[in-house]
C-alpha positions in Angstrom: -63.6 -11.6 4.7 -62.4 -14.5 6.7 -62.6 -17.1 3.3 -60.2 -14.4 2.1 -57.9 -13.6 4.9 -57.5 -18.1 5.5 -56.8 -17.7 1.6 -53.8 -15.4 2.0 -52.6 -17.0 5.2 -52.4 -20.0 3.3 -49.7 -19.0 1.5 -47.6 -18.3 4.7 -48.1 -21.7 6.0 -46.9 -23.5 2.9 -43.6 -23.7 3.2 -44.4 -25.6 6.5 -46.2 -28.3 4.8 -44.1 -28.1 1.4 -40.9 -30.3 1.8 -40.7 -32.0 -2.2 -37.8 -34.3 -3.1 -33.8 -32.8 -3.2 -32.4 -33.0 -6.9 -29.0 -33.3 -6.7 -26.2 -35.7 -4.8 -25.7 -35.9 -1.0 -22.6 -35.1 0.4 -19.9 -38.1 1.7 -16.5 -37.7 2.6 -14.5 -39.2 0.0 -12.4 -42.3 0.8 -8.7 -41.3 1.6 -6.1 -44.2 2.0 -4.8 -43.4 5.2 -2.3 -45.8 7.0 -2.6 -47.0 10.7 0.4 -45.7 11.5 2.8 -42.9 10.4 6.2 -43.8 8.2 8.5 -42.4 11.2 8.0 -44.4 14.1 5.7 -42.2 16.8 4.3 -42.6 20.0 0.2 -43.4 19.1 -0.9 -41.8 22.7 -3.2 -39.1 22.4 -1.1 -36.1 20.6 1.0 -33.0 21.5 -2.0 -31.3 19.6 -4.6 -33.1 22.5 -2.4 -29.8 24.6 -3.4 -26.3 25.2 -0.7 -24.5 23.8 0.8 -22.8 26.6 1.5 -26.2 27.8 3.3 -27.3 24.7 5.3 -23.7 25.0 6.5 -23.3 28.9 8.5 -19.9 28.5 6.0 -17.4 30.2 7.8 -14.4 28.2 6.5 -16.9 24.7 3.3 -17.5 26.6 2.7 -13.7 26.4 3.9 -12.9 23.4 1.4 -15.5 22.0 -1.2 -13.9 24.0 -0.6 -10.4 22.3 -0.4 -11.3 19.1 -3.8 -12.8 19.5 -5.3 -10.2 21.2 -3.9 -7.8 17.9 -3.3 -10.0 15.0 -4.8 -8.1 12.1 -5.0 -11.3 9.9 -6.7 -12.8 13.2 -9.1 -9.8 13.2 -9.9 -10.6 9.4 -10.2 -14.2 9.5 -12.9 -13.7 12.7 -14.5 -10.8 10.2 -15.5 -13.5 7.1 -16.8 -15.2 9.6 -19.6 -12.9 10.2 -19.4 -12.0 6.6 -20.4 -15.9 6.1 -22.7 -16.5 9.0 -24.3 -13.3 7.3 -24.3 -15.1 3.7 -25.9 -17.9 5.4 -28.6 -15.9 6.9 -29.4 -13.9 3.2 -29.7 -17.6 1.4 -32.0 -19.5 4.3 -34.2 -16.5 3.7 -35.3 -17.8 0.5 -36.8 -21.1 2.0 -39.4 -18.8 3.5 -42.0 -16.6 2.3 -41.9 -12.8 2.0 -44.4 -10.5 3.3 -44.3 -6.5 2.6 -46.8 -3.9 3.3 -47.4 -0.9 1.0 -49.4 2.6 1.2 -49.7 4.9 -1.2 -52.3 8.5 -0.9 -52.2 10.8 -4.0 -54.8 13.3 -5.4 -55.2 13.0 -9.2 -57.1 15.2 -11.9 -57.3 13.3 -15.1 -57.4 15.3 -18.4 -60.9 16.0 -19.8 -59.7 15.0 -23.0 -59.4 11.4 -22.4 -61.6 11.2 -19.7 -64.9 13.6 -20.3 -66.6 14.4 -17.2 -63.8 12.9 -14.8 -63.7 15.0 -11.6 -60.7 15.5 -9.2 -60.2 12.9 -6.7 -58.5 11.6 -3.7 -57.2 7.8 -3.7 -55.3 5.9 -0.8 -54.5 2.8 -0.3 -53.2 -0.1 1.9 -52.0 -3.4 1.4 -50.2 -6.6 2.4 -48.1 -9.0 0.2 -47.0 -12.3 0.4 -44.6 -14.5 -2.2 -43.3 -17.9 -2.0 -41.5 -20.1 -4.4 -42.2 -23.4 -3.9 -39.2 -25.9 -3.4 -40.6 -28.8 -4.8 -36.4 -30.0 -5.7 -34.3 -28.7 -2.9 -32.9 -26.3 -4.9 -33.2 -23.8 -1.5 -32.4 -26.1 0.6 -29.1 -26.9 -1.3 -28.2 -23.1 -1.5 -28.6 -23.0 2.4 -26.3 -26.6 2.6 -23.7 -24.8 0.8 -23.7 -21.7 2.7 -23.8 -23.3 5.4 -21.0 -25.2 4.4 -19.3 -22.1 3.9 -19.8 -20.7 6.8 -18.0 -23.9 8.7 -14.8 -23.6 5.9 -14.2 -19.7 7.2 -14.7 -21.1 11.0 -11.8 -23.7 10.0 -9.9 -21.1 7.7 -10.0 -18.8 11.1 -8.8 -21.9 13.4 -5.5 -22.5 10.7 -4.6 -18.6 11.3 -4.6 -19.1 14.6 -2.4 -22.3 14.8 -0.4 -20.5 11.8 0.3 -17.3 14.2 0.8 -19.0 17.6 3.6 -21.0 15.6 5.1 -18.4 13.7 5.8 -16.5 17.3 6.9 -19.4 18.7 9.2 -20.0 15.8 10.9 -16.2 15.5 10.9 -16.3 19.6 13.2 -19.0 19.2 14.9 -17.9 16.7 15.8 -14.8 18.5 17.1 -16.3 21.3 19.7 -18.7 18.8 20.5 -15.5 18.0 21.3 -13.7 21.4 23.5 -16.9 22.1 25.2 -16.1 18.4 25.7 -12.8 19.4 27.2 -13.4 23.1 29.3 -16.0 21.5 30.9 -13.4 19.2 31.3 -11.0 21.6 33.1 -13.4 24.0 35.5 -14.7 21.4 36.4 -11.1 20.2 37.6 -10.2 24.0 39.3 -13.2 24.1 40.8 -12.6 20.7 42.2 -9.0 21.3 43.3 -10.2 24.7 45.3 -12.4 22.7 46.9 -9.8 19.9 47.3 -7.5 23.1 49.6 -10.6 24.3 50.9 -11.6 21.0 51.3 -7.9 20.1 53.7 -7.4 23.8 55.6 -10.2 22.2 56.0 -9.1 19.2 57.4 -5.8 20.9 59.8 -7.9 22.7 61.5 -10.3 19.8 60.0 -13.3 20.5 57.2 -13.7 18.1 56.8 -12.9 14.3 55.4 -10.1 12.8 52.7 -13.2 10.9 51.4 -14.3 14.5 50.3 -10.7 15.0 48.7 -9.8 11.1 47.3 -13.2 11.9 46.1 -12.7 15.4 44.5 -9.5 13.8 42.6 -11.5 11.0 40.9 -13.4 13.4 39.9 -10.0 15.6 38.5 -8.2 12.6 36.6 -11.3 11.8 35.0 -11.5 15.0 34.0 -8.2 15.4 32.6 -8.3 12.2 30.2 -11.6 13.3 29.3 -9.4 16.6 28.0 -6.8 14.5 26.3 -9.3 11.8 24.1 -11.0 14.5 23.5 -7.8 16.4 22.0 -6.3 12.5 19.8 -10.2 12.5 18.9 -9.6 16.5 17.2 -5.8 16.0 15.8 -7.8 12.3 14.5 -10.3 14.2 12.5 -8.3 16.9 11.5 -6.3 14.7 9.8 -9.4 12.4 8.5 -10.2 16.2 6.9 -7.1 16.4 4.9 -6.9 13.6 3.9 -10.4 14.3 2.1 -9.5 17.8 0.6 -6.3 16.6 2.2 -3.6 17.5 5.4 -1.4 15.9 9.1 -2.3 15.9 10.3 -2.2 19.2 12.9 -4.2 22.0 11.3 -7.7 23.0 12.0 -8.4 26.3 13.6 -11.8 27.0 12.9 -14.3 30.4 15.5 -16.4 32.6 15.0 -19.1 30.1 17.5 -18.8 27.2 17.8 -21.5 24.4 19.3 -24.1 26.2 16.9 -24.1 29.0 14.1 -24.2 27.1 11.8 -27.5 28.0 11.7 -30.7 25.7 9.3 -33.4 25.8 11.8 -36.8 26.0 8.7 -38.7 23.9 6.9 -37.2 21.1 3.3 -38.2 21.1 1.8 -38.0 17.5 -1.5 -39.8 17.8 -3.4 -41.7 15.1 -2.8 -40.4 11.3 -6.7 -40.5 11.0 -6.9 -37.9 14.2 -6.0 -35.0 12.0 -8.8 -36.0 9.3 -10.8 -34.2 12.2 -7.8 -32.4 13.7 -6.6 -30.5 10.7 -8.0 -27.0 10.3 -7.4 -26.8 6.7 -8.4 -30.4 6.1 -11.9 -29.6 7.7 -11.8 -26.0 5.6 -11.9 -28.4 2.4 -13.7 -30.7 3.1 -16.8 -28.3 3.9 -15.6 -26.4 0.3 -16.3 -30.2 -0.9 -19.5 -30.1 0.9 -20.7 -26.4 -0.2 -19.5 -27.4 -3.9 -21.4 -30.7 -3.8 -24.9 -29.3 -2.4 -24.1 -26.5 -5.6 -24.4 -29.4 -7.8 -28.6 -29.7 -7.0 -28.9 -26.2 -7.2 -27.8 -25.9 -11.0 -30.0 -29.3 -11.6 -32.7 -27.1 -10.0 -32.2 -24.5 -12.4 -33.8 -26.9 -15.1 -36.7 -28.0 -13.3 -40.0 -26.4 -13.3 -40.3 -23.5 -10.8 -43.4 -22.4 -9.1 -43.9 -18.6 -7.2 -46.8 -18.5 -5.2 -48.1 -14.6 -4.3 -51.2 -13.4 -2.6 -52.3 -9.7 -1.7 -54.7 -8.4 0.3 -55.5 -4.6 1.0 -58.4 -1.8 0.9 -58.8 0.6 -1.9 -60.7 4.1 -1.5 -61.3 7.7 -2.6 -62.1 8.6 0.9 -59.8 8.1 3.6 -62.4 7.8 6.4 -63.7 4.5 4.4 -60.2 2.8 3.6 -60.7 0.2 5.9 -64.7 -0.6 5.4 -65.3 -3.9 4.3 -66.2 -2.1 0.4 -62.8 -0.9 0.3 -61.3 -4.6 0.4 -59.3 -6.7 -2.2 -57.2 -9.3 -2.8 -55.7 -11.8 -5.1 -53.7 -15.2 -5.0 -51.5 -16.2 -7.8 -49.5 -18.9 -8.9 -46.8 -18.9 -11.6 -45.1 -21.4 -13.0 -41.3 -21.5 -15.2 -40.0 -24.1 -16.9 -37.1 -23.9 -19.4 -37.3 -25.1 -22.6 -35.0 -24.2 -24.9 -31.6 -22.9 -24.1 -28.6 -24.1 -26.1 -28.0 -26.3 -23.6 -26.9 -23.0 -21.0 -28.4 -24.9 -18.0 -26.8 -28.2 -18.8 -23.3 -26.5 -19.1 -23.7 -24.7 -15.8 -24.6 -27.7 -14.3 -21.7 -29.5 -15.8 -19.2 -26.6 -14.7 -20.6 -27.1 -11.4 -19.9 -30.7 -11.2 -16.1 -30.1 -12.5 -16.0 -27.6 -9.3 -17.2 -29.9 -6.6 -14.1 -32.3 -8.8 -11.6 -29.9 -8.2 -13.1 -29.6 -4.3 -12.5 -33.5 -3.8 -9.1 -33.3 -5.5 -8.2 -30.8 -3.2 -9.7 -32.3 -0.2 -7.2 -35.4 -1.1 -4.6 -33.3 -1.9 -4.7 -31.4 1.9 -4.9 -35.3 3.7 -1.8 -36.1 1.7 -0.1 -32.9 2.2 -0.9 -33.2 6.2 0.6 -36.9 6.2 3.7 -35.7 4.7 3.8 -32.5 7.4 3.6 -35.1 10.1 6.2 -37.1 9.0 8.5 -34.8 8.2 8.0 -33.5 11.7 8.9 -36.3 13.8 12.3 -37.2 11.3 12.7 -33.6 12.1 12.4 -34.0 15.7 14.6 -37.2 15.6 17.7 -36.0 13.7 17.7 -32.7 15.1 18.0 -34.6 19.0 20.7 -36.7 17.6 22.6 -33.8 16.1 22.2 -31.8 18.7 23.8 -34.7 20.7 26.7 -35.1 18.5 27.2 -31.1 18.8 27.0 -31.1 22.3 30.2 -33.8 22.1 31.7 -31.6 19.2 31.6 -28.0 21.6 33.5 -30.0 24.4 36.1 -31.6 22.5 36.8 -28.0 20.6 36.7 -26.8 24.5 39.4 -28.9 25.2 41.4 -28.9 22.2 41.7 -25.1 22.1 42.8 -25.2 26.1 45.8 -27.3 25.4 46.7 -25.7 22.0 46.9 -22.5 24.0 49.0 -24.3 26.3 50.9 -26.0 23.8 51.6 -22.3 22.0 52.4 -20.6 25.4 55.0 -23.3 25.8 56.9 -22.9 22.2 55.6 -26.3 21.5 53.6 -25.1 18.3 53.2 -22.3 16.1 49.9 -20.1 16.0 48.7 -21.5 13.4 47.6 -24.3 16.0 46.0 -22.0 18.1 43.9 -20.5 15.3 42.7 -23.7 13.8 41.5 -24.8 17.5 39.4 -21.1 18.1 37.9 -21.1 14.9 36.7 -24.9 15.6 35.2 -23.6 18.8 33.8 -20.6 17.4 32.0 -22.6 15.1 31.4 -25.4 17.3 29.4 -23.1 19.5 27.5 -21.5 16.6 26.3 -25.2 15.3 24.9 -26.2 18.8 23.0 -23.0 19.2 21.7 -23.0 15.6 20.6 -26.9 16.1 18.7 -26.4 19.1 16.9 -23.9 17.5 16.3 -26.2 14.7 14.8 -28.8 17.4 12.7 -26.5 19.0 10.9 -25.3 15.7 10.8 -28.8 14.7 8.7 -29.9 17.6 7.0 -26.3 16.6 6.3 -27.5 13.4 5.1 -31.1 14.4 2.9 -28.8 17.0 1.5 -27.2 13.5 1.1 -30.0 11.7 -1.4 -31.9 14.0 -3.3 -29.1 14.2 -2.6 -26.9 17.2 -4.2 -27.9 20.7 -7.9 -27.8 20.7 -9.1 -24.4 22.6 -10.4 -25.0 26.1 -11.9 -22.9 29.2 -9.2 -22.8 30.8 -7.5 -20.9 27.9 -5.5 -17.7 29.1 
């Protein structure tokens, strides 16, 4: 019995001893011409990204609003879900580098007929046994499937990451939006008191003689057109946290907003980018194809596999009996040990094809791959010409908002006095008006710009001390 047991254990302990050759290429990261430096001049200290991102984003009502929509993201909660789903997949193809072993019973009572089997007698039969199969991977083609899960399974980690950095900016983003939009808002409500204080005054005159009937139709133009920007931006505010809403989790509702409104919201004065090769490593989406590259390249020595010689090894070992009190007597023992071997011959050249198809996939991976470092490049750059246009617009609005200040000061002054006609007065409000609208709006733009450049390095790198 033990010449027969060592024979069946055998077969366990193969796939400990077996290790064969691996058909099929090994994976490198392609060559990508990356510069030294980036096209818009940039600060090469370690990056924004090197920052958690509450750091990058000091507005504790943001902060939180970042943390709920973390806590409830459903595309979060999804992302985290293929993750398992993978790690699973992973598990199910390693499996196959191993052998299998099953157990099986069976007890029946049979009668055969007398017709086919004179003199048979009614009889009892049970039986017990253990099984054990193993296919033999003499060319990696296991070990290949289990790179390329594996593979996988690091993509969906890096697919999860780029959701996160996606959501924490989108927040930021629409936050900052909102608030360019509460300034848009108070600034038309201010300028429509201010204009019907003035067709209240231009109306008393009126009354009186001293002014035409056009000053007041005109002073009323520019009311109605006021109160209908008030009630535009107050439709785009409730729009807006609405959008917020869903993007945190939870239903439509009022976001509440902090002490720090647009214009007190913190900007670095330098804008560290780092090296352009950092976000080879940096970028989740980069790292998501290169491991596609990866999983599609360890693919390739599977389907060459597929045309090799296969070998199955199985054994069995069990007892056998009519009586159940001698199943496990050394006369009720049996066993087996087989080997089987495949090896395609002739099919139209199916195998070759597959093989080929496989090889045009792990292409398409690569071309992909080079496509995501270009694409990231270009993000970058874009960024930081962002950053640096929207500071010196922002400047040039700033000088814009305090000339139009002034000018529609003395243009009041100038009307009050019969120096002008209204006409003077209108152009100089409607210059303010808009002047204040176009600072607002560009230091929106040069927060989500710094947003974006946050983005495009590839978000902060999570740490303990994470919220």
């Amino acid at each position: 019995m033990n010449l027969k047991v060592r024979a069946l254990t055998a077969l366990c302990s193969t796939s400990l001893l077996l290790t064969g050759c691996m058909v099929g290429p090994d994976y490198q990261r392609p060559e990508t011409d990356v510069p030294a430096t980036y096209v818009e001049p940039a600060s090469t200290d370690p990056s924004i990204a090197n920052l958690p991102w509450w750091e990058v984003f000091k507005d504790p009502v943001l902060i939180e609003l970042i943390e709920e929509a973390l806590a409830n993201s459903q595309d979060l909660g999804i992302a985290v879900s293929r993750i398992e789903e993978a790690a699973a997949n992973l598990g199910i193809t390693r499996a196959n580098q191993f052998p299998f072993l099953s157990a099986q019973g069976s007890a029946g009572r049979v009668s055969p007929s007398e017709e086919t089997l004179p003199g048979s007698e009614t009889r009892n039969d049970y039986a017990l046994s253990g099984v054990a199969s193993f296919e033999l991977d003499f060319w990696g083609k296991l070990r290949r499937a289990t790179e390329g899960a594996r593979a996988d399974l690091l993509s969906t980690e890096a697919a999860a990451r780029n959701v996160t950095i996606t959501l924490i900016s989108a927040v930021a983003s629409t936050y900052f939006q909102l608030l360019d939009l509460d300034d848009r808002l108070a600034i038309s409500q201010r300028t429509l008191e201010s204009r019907n204080e003035s067709l209240g005054i231009i109306q008393a005159r009126f009354d009186k003689g001293t002014v035409p009937a056009l000053d007041v139709n005109q002073a009323e133009i520019e009311s109605a057109d006021a109160q209908a920007s008030v009630a535009a931006f107050d439709r785009e505010v409730r729009q807006t946290e609405n959008a917020l809403s869903i993007l945190v989790g939870s239903r439509p509702r009022l976001i509440n907003r902090g002490a720090l409104d647009l214009s007190k919201q913190s900007l670095p004065d330098a804008i560290p980018a780092g090296l352009p090769m950092d976000i080879l490593e940096r970028r989740p989406d980069i790292y998501a194809a290169e491991q596609q590259l990866a999983a599609e390249t360890a693919r390739i020595g599977v389907a060459r596999a597929e045309r090799l010689p296969s070998i199955t090894l199985t054994g069995d070992f069990g007892y056998a009996s009519r009586d159940l009190d001698n199943l496990l007597s050394s006369d009720s023992e049996s066993w087996g040990f087989f080997g089987d071997i495949f090896a395609p011959i002739f099919n139209s050249g199916q195998l070759k094809s597959a093989e080929e198809a496989q090889r045009q996939r792990a292409q398409q991976a690569r071309l992909n791959y080079e496509v995501s470092v270009l694409n990231a490049l270009r993000d970058v750059d874009d960024s930081l010409t962002a950053i640096r246009t929207y500071r010196a617009e922002h400047t040039a609005r700033l000088r814009q908002l305090t000339a139009a200040r002034s000018a529609a000061t003395l243009s009041r002054a100038r009307y009050d006095g019969g120096v002008v006609s209204y006409l003077e007065v209108l152009d100089s409000e409607r210059s303010l008006f808009d002047a204040e609208i176009l600072e607002s709006g560009t230091r929106q733009q040069e927060l989500n710009a710094i947003v974006s450049l946050y983005r495009s390095l590839g978000g902060g790198w999570p740490t303990t001390q994470e919220p």
